[in-house]
C-alpha positions as CSV (number, residue, x, y, z in Angstrom):
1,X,12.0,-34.1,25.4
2,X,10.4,-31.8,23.1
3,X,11.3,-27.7,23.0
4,X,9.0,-25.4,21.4
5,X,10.6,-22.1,20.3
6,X,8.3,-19.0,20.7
7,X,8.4,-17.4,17.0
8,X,8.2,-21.1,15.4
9,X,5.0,-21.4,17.5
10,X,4.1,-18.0,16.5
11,X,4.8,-18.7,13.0
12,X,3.6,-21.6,12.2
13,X,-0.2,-20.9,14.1
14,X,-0.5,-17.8,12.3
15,X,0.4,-19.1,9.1
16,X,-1.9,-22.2,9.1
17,X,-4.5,-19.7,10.3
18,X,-4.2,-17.8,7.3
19,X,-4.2,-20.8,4.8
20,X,-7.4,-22.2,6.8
21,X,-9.3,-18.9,6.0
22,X,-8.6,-19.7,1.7
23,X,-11.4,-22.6,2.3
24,X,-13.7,-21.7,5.1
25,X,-17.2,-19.7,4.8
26,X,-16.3,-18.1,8.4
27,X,-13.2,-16.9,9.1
28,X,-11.3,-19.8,11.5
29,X,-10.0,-17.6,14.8
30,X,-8.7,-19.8,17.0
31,X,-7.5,-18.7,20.6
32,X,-3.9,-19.6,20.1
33,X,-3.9,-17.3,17.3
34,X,-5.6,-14.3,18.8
35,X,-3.3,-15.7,21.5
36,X,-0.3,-15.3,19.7
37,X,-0.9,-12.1,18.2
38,X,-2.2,-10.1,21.5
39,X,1.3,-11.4,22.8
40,X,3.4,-10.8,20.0
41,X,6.5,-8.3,20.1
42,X,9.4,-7.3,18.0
43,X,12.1,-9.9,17.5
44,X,15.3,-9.1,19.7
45,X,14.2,-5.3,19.6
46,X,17.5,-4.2,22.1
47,X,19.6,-4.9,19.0
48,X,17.9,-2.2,16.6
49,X,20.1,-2.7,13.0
50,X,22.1,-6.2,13.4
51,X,22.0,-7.1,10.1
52,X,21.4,-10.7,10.8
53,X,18.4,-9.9,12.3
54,X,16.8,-7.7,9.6
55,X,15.5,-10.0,7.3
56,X,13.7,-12.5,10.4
57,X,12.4,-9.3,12.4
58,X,11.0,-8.3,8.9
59,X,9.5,-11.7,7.8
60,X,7.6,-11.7,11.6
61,X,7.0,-8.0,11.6
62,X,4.6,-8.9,8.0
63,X,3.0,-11.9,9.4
64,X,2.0,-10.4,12.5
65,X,0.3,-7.3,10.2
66,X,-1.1,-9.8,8.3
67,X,-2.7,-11.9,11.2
68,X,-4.1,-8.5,12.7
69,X,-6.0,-7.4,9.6
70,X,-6.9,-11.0,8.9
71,X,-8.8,-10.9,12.9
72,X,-9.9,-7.5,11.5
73,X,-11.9,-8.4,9.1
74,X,-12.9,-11.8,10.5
75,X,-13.7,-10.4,13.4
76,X,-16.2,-7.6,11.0
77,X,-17.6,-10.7,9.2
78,X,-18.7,-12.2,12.9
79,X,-20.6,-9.1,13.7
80,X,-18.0,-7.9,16.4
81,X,-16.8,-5.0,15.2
82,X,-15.6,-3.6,18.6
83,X,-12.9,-6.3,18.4
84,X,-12.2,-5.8,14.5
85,X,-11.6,-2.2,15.3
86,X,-9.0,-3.2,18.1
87,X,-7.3,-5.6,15.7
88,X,-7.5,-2.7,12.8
89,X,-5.8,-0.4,15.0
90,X,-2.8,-2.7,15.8
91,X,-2.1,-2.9,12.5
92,X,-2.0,0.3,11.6
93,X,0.2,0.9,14.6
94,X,2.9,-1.1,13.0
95,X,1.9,-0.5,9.0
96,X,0.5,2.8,9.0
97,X,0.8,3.3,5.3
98,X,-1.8,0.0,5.0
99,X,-5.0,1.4,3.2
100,X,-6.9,-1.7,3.5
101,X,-6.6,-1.7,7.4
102,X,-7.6,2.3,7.5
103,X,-11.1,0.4,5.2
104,X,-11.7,-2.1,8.1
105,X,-11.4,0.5,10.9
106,X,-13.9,2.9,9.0
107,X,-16.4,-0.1,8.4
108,X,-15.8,-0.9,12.0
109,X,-16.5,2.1,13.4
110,X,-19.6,2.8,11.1
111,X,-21.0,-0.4,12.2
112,X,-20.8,1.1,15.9
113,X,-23.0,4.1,15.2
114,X,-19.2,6.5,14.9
115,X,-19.8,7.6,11.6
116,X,-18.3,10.6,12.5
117,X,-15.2,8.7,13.4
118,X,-14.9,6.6,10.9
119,X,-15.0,9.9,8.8
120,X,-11.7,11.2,10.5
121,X,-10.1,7.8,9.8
122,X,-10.7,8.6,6.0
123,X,-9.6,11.8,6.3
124,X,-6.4,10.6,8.2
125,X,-5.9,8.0,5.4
């Protein structure tokens, strides 16, 4: 009787995820986000430039780059900065213009003993 529809799901976790953070001394990550994110992919990407399409496939793109950084840096605050470094790296895989993801991927990988590492990231950036 009820139908969920994948990028409503994926929308609306992520979003209340996000607005959760605003109020909390730790960082909320809840499994369905991490979930949700680990699983995402582009909307419809077999029609590249429908121009319907552009403006969802944008608006989900953003969020999704947004969640990633967001488990980023939580993920730094809760002393797991393997993990943040993933998350960091997804980001910049789909926004690889965003400074403040190239910051959390340094910090991560300084706070595994790669300072050398994080030193190429910077000089990358």
């Amino acid at each position: 009787d009820v139908m969920q529809v994948d990028v409503e799901r994926f929308e609306q976790i992520v979003r209340q995820t996000l607005r959760d953070a605003s109020t909390a001394d730790i960082p909320p990550l809840p499994a369905e986000f991490l979930a949700l994110l680990e699983n995402y992919t582009p909307l419809l990407p077999e029609i590249p430039y429908e121009d319907w399409l552009l403006e969802s496939r944008q608006r989900l793109a953003d969020l999704y780059i947004d969640g990633a950084l967001y488990a980023a840096n939580a993920l730094l605050i809760r002393s797991e900065p393997a993990q943040a470094e993933r998350w960091a790296r997804r980001a910049l895989e789909s926004a690889p213009w965003l400074e403040e993801a190239y910051a959390v991927l340094m910090r991560a990988l300084a706070r595994q003993g790669q300072r050398s590492a994080a030193l190429r990231i910077y000089e990358t950036a």
